[in-house]
C-alpha positions as CSV (number, residue, x, y, z in Angstrom):
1,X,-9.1,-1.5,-16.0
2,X,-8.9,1.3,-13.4
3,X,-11.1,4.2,-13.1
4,X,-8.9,7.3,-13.9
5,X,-11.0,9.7,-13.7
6,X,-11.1,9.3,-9.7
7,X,-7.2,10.4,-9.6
8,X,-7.1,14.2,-9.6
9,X,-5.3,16.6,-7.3
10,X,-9.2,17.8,-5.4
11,X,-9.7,14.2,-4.9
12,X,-9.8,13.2,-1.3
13,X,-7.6,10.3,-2.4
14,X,-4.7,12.0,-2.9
15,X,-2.4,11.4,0.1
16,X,1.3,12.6,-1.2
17,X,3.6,12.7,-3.6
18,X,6.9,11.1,-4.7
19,X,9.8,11.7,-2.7
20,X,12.2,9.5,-4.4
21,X,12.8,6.2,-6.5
22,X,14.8,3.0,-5.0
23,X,14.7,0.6,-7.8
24,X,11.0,-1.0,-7.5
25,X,10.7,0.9,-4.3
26,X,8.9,4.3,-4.3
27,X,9.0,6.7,-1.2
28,X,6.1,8.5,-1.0
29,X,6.3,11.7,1.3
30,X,2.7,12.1,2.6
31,X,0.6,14.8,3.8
32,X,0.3,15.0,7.2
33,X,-3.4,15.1,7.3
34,X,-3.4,11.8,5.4
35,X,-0.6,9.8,7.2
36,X,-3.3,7.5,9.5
37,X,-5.2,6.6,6.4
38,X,-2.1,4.4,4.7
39,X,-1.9,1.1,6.4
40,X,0.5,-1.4,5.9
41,X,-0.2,-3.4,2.5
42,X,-2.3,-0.3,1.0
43,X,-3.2,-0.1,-2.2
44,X,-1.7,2.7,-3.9
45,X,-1.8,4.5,-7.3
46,X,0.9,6.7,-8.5
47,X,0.5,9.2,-11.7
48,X,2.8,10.3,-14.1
49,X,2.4,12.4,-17.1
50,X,2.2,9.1,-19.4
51,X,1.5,6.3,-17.1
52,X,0.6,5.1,-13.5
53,X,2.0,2.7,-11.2
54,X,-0.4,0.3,-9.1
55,X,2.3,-0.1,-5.6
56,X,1.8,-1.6,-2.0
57,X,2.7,0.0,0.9
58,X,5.2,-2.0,3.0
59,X,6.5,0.2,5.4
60,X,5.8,3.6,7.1
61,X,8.2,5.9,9.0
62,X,8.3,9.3,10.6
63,X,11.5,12.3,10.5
64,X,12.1,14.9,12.0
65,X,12.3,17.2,9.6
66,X,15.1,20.1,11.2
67,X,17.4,16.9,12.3
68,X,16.6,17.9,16.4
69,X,16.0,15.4,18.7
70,X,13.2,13.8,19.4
71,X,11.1,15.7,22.7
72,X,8.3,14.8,24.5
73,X,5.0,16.5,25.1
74,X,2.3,14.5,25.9
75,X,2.8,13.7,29.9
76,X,0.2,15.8,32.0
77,X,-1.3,17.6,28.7
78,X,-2.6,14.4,26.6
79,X,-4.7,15.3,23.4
80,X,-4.4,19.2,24.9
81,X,-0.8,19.4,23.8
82,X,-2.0,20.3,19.7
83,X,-3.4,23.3,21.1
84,X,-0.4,24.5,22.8
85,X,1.4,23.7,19.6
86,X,-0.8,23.4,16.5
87,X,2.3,23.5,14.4
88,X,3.2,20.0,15.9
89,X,2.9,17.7,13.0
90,X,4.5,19.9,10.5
91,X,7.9,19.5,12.0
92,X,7.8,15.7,11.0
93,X,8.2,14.5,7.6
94,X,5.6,11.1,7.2
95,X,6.7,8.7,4.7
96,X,5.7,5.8,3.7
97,X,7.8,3.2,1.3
98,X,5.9,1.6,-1.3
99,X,6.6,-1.5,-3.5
100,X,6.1,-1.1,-7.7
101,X,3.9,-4.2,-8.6
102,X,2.3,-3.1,-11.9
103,X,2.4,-0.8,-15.1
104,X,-1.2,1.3,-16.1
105,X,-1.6,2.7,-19.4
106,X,-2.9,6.4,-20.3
107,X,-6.4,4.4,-20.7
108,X,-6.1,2.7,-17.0
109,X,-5.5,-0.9,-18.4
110,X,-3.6,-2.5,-15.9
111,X,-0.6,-4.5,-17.8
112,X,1.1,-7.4,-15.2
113,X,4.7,-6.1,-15.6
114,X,6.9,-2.9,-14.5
115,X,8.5,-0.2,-16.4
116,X,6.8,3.1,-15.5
117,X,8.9,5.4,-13.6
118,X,7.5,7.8,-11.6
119,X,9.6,11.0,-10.8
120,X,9.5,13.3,-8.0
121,X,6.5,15.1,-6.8
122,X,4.0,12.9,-8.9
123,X,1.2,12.5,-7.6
124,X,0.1,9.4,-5.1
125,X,-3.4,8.2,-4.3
126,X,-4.8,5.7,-2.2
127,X,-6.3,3.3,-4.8
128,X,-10.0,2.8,-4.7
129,X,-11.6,0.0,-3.4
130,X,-13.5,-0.8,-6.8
131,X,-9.9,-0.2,-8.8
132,X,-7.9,-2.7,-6.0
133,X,-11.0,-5.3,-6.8
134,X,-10.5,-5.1,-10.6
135,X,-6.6,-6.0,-10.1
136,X,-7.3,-8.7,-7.7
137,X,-9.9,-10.1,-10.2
138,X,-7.6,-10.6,-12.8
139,X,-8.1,-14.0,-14.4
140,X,-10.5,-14.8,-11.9
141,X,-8.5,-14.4,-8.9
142,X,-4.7,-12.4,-9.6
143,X,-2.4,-13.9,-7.2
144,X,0.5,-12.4,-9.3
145,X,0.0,-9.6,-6.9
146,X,1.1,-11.5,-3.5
147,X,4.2,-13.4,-5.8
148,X,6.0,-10.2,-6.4
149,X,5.4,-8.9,-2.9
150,X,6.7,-11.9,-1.2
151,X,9.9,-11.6,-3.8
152,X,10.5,-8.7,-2.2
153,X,9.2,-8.4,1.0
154,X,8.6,-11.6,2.8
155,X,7.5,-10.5,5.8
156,X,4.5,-12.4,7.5
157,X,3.1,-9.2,9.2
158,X,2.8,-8.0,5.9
159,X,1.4,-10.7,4.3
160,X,-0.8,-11.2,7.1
161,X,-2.2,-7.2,6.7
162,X,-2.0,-7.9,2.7
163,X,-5.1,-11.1,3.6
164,X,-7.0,-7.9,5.4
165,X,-7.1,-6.3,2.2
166,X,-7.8,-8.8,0.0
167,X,-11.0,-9.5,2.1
168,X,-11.7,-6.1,1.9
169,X,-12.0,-5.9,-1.5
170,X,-13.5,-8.8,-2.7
171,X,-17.7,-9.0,-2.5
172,X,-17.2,-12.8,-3.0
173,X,-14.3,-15.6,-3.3
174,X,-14.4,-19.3,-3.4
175,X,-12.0,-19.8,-0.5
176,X,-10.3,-23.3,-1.6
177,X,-9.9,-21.7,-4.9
178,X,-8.5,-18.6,-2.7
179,X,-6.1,-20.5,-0.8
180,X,-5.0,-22.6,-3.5
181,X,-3.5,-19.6,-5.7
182,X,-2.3,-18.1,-2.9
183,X,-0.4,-21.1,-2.1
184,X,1.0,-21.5,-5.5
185,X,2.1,-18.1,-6.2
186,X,3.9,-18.0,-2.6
187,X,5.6,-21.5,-2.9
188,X,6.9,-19.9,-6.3
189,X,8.3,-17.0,-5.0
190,X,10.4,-19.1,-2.7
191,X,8.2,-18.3,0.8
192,X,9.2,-19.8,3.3
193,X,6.8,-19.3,6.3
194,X,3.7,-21.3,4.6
195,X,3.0,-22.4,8.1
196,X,2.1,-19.1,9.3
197,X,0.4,-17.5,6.5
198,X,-1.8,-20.4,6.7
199,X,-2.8,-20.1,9.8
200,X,-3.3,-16.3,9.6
201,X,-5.4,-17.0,6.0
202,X,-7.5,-18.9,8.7
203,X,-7.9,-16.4,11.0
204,X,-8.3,-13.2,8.1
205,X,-10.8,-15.6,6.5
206,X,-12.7,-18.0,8.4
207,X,-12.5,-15.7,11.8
208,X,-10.4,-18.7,13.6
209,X,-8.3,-17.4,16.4
């Protein structure tokens, strides 16, 4: 279950809305104020009139918004050069693609398949923590969740950032137990760079560098 009471347009985790729908993809187009607090592999929540979507970001990207070139500012005025031009940010669209990994009900049950389809202009929220740790702690430990991303996305950088927020969330973990789904669920989806994901689950985990 997720706590859907914390997902309303005063919260401070609302961050943007839907832009437009690729499939399983979602691109969120984010307010500016919020664009440095969506990492890669965020937990997000999207709401729609009858259900939510639990989605991952997996890429971020910045446009100009009027088409122009791109100019620059910043040599000889630093930090100074949003005073001379407080409109600055507003002339950039911040978006962020996310990837759909599961269906939530009107009641915030969180039900391991696809199917709700957001629509532009619904509402997206970075998930919260306590909600990300419910997910993760499905069955014990739900490593569903890194399957369908590596499906998708196999990119180590992500699955590396994806670790961060897995140790994030969780208060506790057995780590062999840990590993050992992870392991499973990637060699399932066909992952091919177990070599490195190991090594980084070493590093995320056991602070080895």
């Amino acid at each position: 279950m997720i706590n859907l009471g914390r997902y309303n347009p005063q919260s401070e985790l609302l961050i943007g809305e839907v832009m437009t729908i690729e499939g399983y993809h979602i691109i969120v187009s984010l307010y500016p104020d919020k664009y440095r607090d969506v990492e890669l592999a965020s937990p997000l929540y999207i709401s729609t009139e009858d259900c939510g979507v639990f989605a991952l970001a997996i890429s971020n990207i910045t446009r100009s918004k009027y088409g122009k070139e791109f100019t620059l500012f910043r040599r000889g005025l630093g930090r100074d050069v949003e005073k001379i031009y407080p409109d600055l940010k507003t002339h950039y669209n911040y978006i962020v693609e996310s990837l759909n990994i599961y269906y939530i009900d009107i009641n915030g049950r969180v039900l391991r398949r696809r199917g709700c389809n957001p629509s532009p202009h619904d509402e997206v929220y970075l998930m919260h923590r306590d909600d990300f740790k419910n997910i993760l702690s499905l069955n014990g430990f739900n490593s569903d969740v890194i399957r369908i991303l590596a499906e998708d996305s196999p990119d180590p950088v992500l699955m590396r950032e994806f670790l961060y927020k897995i140790k994030d969330a969780l208060d506790e973990y057995d780590l062999n137990e840990l590993i050992s789904r992870l392991l499973d669920s990637l060699y399932t989806a066909g992952y091919r760079k177990l070599d490195l994901f190991i090594r980084d689950f070493r590093e995320v985990f056991l602070d080895e560098t």
